[in-house]
C-alpha positions as CSV (number, residue, x, y, z in Angstrom):
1,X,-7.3,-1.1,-19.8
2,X,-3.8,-0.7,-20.8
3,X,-4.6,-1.3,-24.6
4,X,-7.0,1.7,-24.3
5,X,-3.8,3.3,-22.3
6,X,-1.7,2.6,-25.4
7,X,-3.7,4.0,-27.7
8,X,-3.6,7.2,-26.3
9,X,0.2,7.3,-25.8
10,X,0.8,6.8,-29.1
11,X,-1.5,10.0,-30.2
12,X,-0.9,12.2,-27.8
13,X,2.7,11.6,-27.4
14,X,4.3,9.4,-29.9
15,X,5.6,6.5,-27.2
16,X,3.7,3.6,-26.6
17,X,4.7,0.4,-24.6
18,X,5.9,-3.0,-26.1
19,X,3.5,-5.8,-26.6
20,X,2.7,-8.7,-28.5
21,X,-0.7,-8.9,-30.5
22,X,-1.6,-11.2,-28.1
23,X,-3.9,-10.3,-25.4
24,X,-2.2,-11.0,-22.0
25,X,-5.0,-11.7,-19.9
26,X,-6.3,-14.3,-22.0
27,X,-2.7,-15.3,-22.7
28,X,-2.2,-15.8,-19.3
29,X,-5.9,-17.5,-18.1
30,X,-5.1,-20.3,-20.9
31,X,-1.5,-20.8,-19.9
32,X,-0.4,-24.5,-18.6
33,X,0.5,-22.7,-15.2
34,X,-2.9,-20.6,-14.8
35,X,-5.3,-24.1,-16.2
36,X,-3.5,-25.7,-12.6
37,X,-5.0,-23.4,-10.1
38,X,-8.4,-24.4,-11.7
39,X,-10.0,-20.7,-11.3
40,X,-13.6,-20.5,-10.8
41,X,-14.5,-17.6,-9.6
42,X,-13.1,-13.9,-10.6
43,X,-13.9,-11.2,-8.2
44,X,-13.2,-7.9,-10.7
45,X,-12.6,-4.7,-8.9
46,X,-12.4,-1.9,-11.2
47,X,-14.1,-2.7,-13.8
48,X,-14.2,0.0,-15.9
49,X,-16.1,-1.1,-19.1
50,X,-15.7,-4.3,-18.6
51,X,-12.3,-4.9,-20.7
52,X,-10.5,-7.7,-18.1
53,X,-13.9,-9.2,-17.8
54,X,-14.2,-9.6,-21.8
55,X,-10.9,-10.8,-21.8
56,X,-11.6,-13.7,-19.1
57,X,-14.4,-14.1,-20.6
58,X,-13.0,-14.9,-23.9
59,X,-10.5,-17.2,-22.0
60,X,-12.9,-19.4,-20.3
61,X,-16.6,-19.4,-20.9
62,X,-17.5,-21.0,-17.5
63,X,-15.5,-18.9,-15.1
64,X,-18.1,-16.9,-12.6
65,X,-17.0,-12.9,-12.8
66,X,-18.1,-10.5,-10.0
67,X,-17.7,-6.8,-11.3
68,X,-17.3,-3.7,-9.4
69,X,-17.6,-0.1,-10.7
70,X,-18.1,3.0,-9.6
71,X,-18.4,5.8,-12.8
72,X,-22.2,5.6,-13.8
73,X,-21.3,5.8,-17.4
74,X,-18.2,2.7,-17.4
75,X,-20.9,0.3,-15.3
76,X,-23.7,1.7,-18.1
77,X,-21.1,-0.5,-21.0
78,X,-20.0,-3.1,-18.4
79,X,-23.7,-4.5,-17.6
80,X,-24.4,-3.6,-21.5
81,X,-21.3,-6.3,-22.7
82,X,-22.5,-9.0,-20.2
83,X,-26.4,-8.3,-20.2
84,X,-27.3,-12.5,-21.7
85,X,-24.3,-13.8,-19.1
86,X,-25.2,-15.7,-16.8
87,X,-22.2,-16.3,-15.0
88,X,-21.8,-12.6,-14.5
89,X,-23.0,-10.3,-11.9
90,X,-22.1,-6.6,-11.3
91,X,-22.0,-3.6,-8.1
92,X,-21.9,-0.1,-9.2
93,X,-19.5,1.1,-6.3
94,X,-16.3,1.7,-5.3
95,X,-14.5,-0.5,-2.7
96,X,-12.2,0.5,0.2
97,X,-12.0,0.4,4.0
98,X,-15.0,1.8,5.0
99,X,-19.0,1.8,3.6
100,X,-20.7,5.2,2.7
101,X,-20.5,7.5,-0.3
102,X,-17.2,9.5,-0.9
103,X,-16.1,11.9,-3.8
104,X,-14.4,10.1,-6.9
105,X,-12.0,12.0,-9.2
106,X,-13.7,11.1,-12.7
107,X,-10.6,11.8,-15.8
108,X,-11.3,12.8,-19.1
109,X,-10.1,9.6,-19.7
110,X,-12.2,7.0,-17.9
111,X,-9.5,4.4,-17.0
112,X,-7.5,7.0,-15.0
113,X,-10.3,8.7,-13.1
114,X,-9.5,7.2,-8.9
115,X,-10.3,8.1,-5.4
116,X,-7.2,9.6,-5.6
117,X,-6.1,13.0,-6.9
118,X,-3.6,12.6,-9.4
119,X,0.0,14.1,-9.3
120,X,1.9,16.0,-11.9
121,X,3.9,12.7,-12.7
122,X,0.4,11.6,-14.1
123,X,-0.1,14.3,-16.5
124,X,3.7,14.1,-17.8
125,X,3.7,10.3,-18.4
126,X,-0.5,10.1,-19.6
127,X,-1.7,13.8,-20.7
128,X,-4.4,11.7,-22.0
129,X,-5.7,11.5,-18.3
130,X,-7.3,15.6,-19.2
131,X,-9.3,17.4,-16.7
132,X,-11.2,15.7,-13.6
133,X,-14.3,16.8,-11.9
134,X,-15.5,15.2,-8.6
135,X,-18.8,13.1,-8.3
136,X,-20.1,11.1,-5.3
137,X,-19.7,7.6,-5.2
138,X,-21.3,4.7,-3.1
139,X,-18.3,2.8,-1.2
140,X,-18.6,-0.3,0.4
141,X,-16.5,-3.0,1.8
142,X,-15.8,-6.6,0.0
143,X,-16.3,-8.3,2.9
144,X,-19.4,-6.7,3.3
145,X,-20.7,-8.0,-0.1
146,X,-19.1,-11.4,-0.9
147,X,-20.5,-13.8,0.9
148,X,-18.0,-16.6,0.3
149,X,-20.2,-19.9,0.7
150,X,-21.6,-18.9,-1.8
151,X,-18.6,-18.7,-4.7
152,X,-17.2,-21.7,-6.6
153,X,-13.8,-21.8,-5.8
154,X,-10.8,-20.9,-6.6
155,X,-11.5,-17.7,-6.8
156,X,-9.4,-14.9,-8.5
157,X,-9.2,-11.4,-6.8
158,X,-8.5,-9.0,-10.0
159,X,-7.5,-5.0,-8.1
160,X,-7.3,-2.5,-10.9
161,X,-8.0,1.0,-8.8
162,X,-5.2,3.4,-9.5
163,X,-3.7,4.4,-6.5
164,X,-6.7,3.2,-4.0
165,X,-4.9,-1.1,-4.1
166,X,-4.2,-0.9,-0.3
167,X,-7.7,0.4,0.8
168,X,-9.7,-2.4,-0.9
169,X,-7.3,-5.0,0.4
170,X,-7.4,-3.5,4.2
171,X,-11.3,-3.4,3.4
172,X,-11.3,-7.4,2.1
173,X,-9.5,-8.9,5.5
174,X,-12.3,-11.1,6.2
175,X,-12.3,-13.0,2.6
176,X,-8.4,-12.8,1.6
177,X,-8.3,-16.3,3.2
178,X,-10.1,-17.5,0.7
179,X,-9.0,-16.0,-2.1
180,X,-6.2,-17.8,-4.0
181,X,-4.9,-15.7,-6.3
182,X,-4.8,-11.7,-6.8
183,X,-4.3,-10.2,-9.8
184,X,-3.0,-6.5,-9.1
185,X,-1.7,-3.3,-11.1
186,X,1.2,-1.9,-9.3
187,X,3.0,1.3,-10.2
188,X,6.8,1.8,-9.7
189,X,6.3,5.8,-9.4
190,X,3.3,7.8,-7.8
191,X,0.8,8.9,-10.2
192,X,-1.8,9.7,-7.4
193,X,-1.0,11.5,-4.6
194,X,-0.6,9.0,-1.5
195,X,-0.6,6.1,-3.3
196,X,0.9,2.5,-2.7
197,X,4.4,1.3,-5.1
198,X,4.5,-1.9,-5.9
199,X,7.1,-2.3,-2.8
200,X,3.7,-1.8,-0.3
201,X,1.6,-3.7,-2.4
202,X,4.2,-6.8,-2.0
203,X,4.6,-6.3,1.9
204,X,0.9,-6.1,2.7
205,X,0.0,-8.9,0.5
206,X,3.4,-10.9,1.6
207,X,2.2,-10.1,5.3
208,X,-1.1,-11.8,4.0
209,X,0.4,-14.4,3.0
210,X,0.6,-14.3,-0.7
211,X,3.7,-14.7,-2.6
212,X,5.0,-12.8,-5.4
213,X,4.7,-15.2,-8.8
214,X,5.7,-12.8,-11.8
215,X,4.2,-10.3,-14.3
216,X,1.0,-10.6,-16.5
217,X,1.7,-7.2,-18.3
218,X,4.3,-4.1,-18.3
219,X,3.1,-0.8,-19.2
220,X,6.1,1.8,-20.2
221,X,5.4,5.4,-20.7
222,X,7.5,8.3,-20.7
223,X,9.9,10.0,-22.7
224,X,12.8,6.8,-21.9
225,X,9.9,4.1,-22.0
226,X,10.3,3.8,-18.5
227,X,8.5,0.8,-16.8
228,X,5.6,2.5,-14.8
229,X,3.3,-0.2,-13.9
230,X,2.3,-3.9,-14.4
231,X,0.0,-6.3,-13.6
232,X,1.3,-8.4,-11.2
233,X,0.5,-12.1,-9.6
234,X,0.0,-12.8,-6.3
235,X,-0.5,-16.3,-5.3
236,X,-1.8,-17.8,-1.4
237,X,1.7,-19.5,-0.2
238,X,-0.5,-22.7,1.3
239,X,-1.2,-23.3,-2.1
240,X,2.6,-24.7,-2.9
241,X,2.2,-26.8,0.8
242,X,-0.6,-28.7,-0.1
């Protein structure tokens, strides 16, 4: 997503943020540390069109990938990419606390569109973002859908939701046990209105008992190239006990 993100910083505003032409995600899922935690299972929550799920894909051609995504036209390209995977299976919702439908803020620019509203911070740093108009969405809860039995493990919880993080956490109590690792865009300012910082996100998932292991990726916008968000690591604390 954040390649997608960089694009359009560059046209619309002349900035774009500092990477190598490496793609992180794969980068990171065929690092020496990553291979150790022997990841089976990725549990992809906002999907979009499928660009982390390529990417893992790309990385490891036997990893199981569970995709969630809410916009009718991003989960038309995600099933479309993995349609002859058969380690791949897909929900076209949106996750959070509680199960029913709900209106979703859909952006001009698919990657930014949440269950959020956006702020004016989001417009100054990514006028890409545009105009919004609300559709109704199904939500549901994870626990309500992964049945965890039934996954290989270790499984990889990937959050990617702008702004909506602590809802789909609060709505995945029953499974967090089980998950090893989460994989989790954080912001450092607040793009949509009520939304975690990357100081919630650590508390609830430390409370969880996940520990904070580093950054995957950095995104800075802005006129400064201020850092605004990055993917961060999470890892289960037992894991180091063992």
């Amino acid at each position: 997503m954040k390649e997608k993100i960089n694009i359009f910083l560059s046209k619309y505003t002349g900035y774009s943020f500092s990477k190598s032409n490496l793609n992180p995600v794969i980068v990171f899922f065929q690092s020496k540390w990553a291979q150790t935690l022997n990841i089976k299972t990725v549990i992809d929550v906002g999907a979009n069109a499928g660009q982390f799920a390529e990417s893992v894909r790309k990385a490891n051609p036997n990893i199981n990938i569970i995709s969630f995504e809410p916009l009718p036209s991003e989960y038309q390209k995600l099933t479309s990419l993995f349609k002859n995977d058969m380690k791949f299976q897909s929900y076209q919702c949106a996750l959070g606390e509680n199960e029913g439908t709900v209106s979703f803020m859909q952006n001009d620019f698919s990657p930014t569109s949440s269950l959020l509203e956006f702020t004016s911070l989001q417009k100054d740093f990514y006028p890409a973002t545009g105009e919004n108009k609300k559709i109704e969405v199904k939500i549901s809860r994870l626990d309500e859908i992964i049945k965890i039995p039934e996954l290989q493990k270790n499984i990889l919880l990937k959050i990617d939701v702008q702004g909506f993080e602590d809802n789909v956490i609060k709505g995945a109590k029953g499974i967090l046990n089980n998950i090893l690792m989460i994989y989790i865009e954080c912001s450092f300012k607040e793009f949509y209105k009520g939304q975690p910082l990357f100081d919630d996100i650590y508390r609830l998932l430390y409370a969880e008992g996940f520990i904070f292991k580093g950054v995957v990726d950095q995104l800075n916008a802005g006129k400064n190239n201020e850092p605004t968000q990055i993917d961060a690591i999470f890892v289960r604390k037992n894991f180091y006990e063992k």
